[in-house]
LOTIFI-27573 format. One record per residue (C-alpha): residue in one letter; z, x, y. Coordinates in steps of 0.5 Angstrom, whole numbers, always signed. Each point is the difference from the previous one (the first is absolute). Layout:
residues N
code->A up->Z east->X north->Y;
...
***
This chain:
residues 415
code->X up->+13 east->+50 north->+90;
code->X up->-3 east->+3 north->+5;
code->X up->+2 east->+8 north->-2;
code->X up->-4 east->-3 north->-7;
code->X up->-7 east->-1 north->+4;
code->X up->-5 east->+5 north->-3;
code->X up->-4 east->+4 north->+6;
code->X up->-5 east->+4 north->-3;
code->X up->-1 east->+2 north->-8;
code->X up->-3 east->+5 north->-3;
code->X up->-3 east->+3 north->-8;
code->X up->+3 east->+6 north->-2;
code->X up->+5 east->+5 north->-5;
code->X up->+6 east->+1 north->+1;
code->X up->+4 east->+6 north->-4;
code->X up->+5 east->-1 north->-4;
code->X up->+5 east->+5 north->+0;
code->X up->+4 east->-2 north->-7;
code->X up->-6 east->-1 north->-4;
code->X up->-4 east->+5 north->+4;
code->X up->-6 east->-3 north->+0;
code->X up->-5 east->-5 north->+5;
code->X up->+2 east->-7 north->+0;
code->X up->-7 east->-5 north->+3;
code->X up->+3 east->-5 north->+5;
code->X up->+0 east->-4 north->+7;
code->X up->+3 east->+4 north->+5;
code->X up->+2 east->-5 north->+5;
code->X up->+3 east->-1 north->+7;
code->X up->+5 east->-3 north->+3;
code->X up->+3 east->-1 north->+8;
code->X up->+6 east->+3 north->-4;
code->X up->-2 east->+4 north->-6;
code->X up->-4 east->+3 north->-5;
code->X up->-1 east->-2 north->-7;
code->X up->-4 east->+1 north->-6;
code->X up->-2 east->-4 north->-5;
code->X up->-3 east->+2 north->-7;
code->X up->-6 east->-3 north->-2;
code->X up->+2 east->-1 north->-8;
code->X up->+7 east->-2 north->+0;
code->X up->+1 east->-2 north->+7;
code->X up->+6 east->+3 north->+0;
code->X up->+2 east->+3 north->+8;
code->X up->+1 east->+7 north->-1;
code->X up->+1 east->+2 north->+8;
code->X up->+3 east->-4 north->+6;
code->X up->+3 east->+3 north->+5;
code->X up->+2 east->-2 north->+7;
code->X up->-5 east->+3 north->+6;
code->X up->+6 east->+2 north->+4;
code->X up->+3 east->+5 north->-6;
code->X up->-7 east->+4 north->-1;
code->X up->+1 east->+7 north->+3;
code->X up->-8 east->+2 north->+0;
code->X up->-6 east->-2 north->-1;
code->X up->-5 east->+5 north->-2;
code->X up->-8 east->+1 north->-3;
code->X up->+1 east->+5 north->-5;
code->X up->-4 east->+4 north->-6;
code->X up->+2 east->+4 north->-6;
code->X up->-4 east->+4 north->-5;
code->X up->+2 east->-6 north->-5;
code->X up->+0 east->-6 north->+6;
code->X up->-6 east->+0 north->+4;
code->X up->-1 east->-5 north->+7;
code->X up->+8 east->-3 north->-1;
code->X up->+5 east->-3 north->+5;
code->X up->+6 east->+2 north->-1;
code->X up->+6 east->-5 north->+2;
code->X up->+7 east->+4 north->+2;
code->X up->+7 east->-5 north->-2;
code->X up->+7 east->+2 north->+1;
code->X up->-2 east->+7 north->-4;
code->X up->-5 east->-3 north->-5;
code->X up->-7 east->+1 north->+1;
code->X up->-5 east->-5 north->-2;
code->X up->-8 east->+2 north->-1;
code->X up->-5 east->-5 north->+0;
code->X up->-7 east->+2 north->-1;
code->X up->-7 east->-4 north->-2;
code->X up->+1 east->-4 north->+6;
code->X up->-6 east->-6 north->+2;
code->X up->-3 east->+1 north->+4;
code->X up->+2 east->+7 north->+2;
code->X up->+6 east->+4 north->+2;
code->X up->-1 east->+0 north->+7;
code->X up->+0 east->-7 north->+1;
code->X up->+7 east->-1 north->-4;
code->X up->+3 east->+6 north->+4;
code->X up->-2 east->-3 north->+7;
code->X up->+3 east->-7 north->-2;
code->X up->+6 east->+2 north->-4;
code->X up->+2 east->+5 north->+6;
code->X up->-2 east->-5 north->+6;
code->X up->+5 east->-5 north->-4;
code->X up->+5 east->+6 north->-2;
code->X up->+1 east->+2 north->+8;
code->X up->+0 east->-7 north->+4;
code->X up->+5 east->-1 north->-6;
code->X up->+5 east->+6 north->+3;
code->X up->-3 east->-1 north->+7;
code->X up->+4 east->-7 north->-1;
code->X up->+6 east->-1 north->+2;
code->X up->+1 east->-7 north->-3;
code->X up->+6 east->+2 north->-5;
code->X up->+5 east->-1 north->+6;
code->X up->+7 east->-2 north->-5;
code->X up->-2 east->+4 north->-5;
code->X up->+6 east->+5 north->-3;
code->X up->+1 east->+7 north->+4;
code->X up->-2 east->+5 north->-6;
code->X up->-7 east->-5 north->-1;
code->X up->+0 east->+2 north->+9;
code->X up->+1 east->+8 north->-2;
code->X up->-4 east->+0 north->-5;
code->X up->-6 east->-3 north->+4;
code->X up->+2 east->+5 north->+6;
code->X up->-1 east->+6 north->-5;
code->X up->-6 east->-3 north->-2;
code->X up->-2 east->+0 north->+7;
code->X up->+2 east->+6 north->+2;
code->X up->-4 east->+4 north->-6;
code->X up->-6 east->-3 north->+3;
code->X up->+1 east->+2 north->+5;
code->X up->+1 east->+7 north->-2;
code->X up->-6 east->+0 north->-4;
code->X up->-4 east->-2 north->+5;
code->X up->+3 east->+6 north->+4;
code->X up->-2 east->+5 north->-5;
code->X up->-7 east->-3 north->-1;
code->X up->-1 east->+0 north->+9;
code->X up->+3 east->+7 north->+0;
code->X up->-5 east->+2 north->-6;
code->X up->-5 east->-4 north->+4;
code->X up->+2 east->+4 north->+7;
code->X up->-2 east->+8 north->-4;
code->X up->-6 east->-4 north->-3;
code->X up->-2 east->-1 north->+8;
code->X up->+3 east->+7 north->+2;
code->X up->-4 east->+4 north->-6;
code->X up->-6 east->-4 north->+3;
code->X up->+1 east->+0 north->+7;
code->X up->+0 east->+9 north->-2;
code->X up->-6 east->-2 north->-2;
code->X up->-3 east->-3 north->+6;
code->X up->+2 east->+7 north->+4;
code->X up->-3 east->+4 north->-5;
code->X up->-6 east->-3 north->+0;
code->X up->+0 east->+0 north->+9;
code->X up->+2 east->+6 north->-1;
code->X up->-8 east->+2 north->-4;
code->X up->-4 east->-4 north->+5;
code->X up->+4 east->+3 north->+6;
code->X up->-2 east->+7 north->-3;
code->X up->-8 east->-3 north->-2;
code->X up->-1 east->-1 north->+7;
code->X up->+2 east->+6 north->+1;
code->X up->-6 east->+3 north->-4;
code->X up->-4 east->-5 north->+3;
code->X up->+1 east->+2 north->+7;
code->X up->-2 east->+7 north->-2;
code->X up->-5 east->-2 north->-4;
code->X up->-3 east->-3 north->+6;
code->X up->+0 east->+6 north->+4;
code->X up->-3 east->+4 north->-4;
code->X up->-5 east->-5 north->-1;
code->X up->-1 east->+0 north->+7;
code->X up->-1 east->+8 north->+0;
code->X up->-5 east->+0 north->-4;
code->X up->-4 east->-6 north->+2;
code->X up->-1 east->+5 north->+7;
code->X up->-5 east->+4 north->+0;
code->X up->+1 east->+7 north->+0;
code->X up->-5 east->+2 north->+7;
code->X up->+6 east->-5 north->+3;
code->X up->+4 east->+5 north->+5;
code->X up->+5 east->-5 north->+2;
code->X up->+6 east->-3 north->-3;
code->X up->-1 east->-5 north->-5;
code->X up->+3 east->-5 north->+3;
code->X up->-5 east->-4 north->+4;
code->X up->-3 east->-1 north->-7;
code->X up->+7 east->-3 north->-4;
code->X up->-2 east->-7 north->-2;
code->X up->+5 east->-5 north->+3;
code->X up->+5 east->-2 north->-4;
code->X up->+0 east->-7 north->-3;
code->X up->+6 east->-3 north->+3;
code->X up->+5 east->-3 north->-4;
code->X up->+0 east->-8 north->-1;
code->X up->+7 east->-2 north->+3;
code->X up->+3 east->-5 north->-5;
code->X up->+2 east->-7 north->+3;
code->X up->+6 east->-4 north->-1;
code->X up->-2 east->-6 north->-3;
code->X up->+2 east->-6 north->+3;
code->X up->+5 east->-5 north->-4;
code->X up->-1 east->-6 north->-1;
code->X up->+5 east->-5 north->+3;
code->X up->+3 east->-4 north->-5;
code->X up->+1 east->-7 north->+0;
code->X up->+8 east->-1 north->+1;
code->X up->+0 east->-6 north->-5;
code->X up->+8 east->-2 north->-2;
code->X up->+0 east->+1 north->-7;
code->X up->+4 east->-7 north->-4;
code->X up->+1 east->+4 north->-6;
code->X up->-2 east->+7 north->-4;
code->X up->+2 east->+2 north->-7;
code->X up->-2 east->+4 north->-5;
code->X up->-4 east->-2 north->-5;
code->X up->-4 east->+2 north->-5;
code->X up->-7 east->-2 north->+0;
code->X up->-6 east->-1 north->-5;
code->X up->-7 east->-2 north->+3;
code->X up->-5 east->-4 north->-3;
code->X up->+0 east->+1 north->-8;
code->X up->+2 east->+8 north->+0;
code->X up->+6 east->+1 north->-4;
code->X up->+3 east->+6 north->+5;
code->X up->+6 east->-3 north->+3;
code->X up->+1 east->+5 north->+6;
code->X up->+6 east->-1 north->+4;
code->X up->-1 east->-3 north->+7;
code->X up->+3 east->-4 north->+6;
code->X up->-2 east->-7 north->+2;
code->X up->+0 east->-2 north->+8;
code->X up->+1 east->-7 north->+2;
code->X up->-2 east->-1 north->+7;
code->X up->-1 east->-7 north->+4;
code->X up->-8 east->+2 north->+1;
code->X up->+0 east->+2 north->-9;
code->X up->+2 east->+5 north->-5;
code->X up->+0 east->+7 north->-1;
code->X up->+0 east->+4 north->-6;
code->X up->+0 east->+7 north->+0;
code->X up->+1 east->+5 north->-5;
code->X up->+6 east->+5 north->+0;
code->X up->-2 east->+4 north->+5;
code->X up->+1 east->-5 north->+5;
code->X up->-9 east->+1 north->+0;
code->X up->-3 east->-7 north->+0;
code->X up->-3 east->-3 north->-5;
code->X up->-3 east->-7 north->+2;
code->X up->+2 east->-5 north->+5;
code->X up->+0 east->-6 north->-1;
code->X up->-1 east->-5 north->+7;
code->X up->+3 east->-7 north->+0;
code->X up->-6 east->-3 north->-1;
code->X up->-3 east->+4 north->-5;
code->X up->+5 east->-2 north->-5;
code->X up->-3 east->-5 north->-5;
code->X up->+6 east->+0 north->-6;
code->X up->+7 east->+3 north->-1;
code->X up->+2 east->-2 north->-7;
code->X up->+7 east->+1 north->-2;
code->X up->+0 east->+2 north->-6;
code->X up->+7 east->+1 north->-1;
code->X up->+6 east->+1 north->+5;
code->X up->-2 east->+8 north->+0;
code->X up->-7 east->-1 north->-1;
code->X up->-5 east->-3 north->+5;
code->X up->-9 east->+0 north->+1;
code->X up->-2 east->+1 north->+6;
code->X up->-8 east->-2 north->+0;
code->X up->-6 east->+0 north->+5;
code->X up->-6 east->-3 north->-3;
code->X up->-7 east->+2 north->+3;
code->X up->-7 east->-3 north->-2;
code->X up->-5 east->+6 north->-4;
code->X up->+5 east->+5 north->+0;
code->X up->+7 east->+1 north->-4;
code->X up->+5 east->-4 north->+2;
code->X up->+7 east->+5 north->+3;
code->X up->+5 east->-2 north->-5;
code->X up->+8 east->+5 north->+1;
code->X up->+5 east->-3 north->-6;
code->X up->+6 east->+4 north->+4;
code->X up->+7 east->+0 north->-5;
code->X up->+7 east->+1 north->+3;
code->X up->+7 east->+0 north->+0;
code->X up->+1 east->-4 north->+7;
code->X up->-6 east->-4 north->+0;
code->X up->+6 east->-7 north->+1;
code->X up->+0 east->+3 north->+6;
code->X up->-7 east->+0 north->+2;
code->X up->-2 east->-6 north->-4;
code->X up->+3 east->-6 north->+6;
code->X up->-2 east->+5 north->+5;
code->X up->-7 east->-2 north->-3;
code->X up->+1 east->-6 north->-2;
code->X up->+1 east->-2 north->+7;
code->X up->-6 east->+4 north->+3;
code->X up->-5 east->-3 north->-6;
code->X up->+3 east->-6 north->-2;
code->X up->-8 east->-3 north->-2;
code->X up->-2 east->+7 north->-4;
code->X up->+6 east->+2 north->-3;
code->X up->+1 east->-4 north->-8;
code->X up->+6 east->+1 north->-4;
code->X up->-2 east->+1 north->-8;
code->X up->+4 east->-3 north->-4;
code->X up->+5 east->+7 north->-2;
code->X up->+2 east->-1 north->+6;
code->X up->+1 east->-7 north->+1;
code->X up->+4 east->+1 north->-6;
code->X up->+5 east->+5 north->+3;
code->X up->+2 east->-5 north->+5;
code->X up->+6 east->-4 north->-2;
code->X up->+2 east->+8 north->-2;
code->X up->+3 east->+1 north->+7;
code->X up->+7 east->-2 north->-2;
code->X up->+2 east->+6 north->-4;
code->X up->+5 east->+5 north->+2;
code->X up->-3 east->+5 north->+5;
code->X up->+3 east->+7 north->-3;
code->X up->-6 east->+2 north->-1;
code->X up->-8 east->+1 north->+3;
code->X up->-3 east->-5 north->-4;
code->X up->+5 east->-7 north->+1;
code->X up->-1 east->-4 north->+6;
code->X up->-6 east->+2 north->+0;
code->X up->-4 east->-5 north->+5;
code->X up->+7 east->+0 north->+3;
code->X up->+0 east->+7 north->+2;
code->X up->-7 east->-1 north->+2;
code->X up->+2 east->-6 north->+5;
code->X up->-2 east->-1 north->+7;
code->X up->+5 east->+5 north->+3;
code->X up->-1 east->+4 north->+7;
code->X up->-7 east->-4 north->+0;
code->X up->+1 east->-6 north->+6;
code->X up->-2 east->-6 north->-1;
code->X up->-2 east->+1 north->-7;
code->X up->+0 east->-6 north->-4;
code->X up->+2 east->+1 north->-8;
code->X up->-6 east->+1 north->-5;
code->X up->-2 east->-7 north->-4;
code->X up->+4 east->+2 north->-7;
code->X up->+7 east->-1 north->+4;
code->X up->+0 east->-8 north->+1;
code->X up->+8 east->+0 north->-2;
code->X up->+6 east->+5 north->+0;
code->X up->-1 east->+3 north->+7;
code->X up->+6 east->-2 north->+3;
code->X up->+4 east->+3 north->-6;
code->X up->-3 east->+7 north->+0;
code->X up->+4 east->+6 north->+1;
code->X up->-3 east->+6 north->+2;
code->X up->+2 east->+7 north->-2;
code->X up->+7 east->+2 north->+4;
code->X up->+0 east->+7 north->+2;
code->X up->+1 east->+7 north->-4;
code->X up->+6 east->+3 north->+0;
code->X up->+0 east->+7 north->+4;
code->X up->+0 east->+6 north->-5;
code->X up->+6 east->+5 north->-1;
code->X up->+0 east->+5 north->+7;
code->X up->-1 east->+6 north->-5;
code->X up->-7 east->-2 north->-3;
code->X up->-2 east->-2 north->+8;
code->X up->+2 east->+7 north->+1;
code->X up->-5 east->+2 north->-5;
code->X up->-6 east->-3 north->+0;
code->X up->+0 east->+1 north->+9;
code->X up->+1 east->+7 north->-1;
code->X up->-6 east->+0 north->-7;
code->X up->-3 east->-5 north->+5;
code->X up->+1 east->+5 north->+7;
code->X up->-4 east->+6 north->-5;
code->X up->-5 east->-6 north->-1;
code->X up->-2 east->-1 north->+7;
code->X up->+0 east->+8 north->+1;
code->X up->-6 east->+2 north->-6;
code->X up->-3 east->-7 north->+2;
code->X up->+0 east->+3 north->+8;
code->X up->-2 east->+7 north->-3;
code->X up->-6 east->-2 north->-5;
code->X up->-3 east->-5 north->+6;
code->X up->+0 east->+6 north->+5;
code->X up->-3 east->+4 north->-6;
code->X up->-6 east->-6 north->-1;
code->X up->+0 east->+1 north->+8;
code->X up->-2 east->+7 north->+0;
code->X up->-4 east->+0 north->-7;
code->X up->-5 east->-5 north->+3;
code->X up->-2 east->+4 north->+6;
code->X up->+0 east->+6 north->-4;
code->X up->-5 east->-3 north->-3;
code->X up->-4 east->-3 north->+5;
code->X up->+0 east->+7 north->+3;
code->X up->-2 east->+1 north->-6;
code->X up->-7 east->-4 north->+0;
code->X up->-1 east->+2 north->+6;
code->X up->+0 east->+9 north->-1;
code->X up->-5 east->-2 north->-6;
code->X up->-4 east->-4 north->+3;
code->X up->-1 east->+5 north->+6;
code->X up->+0 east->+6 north->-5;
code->X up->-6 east->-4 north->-4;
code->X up->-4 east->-1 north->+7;
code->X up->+1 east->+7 north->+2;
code->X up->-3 east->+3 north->-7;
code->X up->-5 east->-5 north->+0;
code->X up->-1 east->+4 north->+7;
code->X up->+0 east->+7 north->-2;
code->X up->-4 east->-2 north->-5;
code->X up->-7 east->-2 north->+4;
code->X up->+2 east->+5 north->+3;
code->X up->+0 east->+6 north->-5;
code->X up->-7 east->-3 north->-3;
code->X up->-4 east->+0 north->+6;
code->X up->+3 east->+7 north->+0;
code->X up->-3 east->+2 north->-6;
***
């Protein structure tokens, strides 16, 4: 069964409740859910589905340190010990939690399973209009910030143009019987600030663009991300759209297919380490004929992921069945089909659509969405000001350095 393929697992401890102590296992994985498996008795003390967890946090205690906590219908579980760390465990559990929610592949389920979901939904979409508002009085408090310190470098150069004049008093000499002016030196004229050009960018259609969660070379850090396919290569950027490496079409020397939610990318070089991302993420079947079409003499499937392909079969409820099926040719003309798939195409049954959500919980989340849209409009223009408070704010201080390097050549030949 496909909802049975382990995606990722990972050494820890897991607290149990009932006899208050930690108990050594696997935390594992998969396109459905999360379980635990002791490493003594081999029993499976956690498996639950991704769709009922409600949070998923990194939390610490006087007694805990460094855990991961996992909220379920009211029940929290607590994992700590993670290998290699928690960072990596929280970036892949939430990534696969979020695509899982974000999907609407439940289409035929009963109506409390959809409301349940619904409300899922809407509390994270009010937590995170509590963390944006937390966010928009953060930047308040340090756009005030910003004036207040405008306002001391507007009253700095105040005193440095009275410091100048009385300079210049004392620098004319006392048999001197007209005005002082004709002995001011000239004032330095302010720089005026150009506008850099922007670099126009190449508008390059984009074939497909996923989030994803990346790992580069042997570091154990797993960030999140997103990966860009292009006709001319990929892209991979971090999770503020900044781009971490592009890789062009002929650069590409292997795309290794781990399994179908994991992927290599490397570029080999001669006297330098070669560029290796291994890139994990729940829509990769959607990527991986899209890169099999554009790399079919690079890209090699391991045998994990050769495994899975009479898999393709299973009920599509959920987000890990049909799993090269979800990821077939759809919306790429004149794609052909990946190696694997030598039978069965005429058969497949893609997904039908989602039943709309009752009309109270649409009302709900355009209105939560509506005040969305305003603190994001709000925080940006915030940003917008902040940056060319701070640009005025470098140029005062180097103006206000210059000066007083000025005044003090000035007051040494004085003495």
């Amino acid at each position: 069964m496909n909802e049975d393929i382990r995606i990722h697992s990972w050494p820890c401890s897991y607290y149990l409740d009932t006899s208050k102590q930690w108990i050594p296992g696997k935390l594992s994985l998969t396109p459905t859910s999360i379980k635990f498996t002791a490493d003594k008795t081999g029993e499976l003390l956690v498996d639950f589905h991704l769709s009922g967890i409600s949070e998923i946090k990194k939390e610490s205690s006087h007694l805990i340190f460094s855990s991961l906590t996992v909220l379920e219908k009211g029940t929290k579980h607590w994992f700590s010990s993670l290998h290699p760390n928690r960072n990596v465990v929280f970036n892949i559990l939430e990534h696969f939690w979020r695509e899982q929610l974000v999907s609407s592949q439940e289409a035929g389920a009963g109506a409390a399973l959809e409301s349940s979901k619904g409300k899922e939904l809407t509390g994270m979409l009010e937590g995170s209009q509590k963390r944006l508002e937390d966010t928009a009085k953060v930047l308040h408090s340090q756009g005030e910030q910003f004036d207040n310190i405008m306002r001391g470098l507007h009253k700095i150069e105040g005193d440095m143009d009275v410091a100048d004049r009385l300079l210049t008093e004392l620098e004319s000499p006392s048999w001197w019987p007209f005005s002082t002016k004709l002995w001011k030196t000239p004032v330095e004229a302010k720089p005026k600030e150009t506008p850099a050009a922007a670099d126009p960018k190449n508008q390059e259609g984009i074939l497909l663009r996923i989030p994803v969660i990346i790992t580069h070379r042997t570091d154990s850090n797993a960030k999140p991300g997103k990966l860009t396919v292009l006709p001319s290569g990929l892209e991979i950027q971090d999770c503020n759209s900044q781009l971490l490496h592009r890789f062009e079409a002929r650069d590409v020397d292997d795309i290794w297919v781990h399994t179908p939610y994991e992927i290599s990318v490397r570029q080999r070089f001669i006297g330098k380490p070669d560029t290796s991302y291994r890139l994990l993420a729940a829509r990769m079947p959607e990527a991986i004929p899209i890169l099999e079409m554009q790399f079919s003499k690079k890209i090699q499937f391991l045998e994990d992921a050769l495994g899975f392909a009479g898999a393709r079969k299973s009920p599509q409820a959920d987000l890990g069945t049909s799993i090269w099926q979800a990821g077939g040719c759809q919306g790429v003309p004149g794609s052909r089909a990946p190696k694997f798939w030598d039978s069965g195409m005429s058969s497949m049954n893609y997904p039908t659509a989602p039943k709309p959500p009752p009309r109270a919980l649409r009302v709900s989340l355009w209105q939560i969405l509506k005040k969305l849209k305003g603190l994001a409009l709000e925080t940006e223009a915030e940003l917008e000001r902040q940056d060319e408070a701070l640009d005025s704010i470098g140029s005062s201080v180097d103006r206000a350095t210059l000066t007083i390097e000025r005044q003090n050549r000035r007051m040494r030949k004085l003495t």
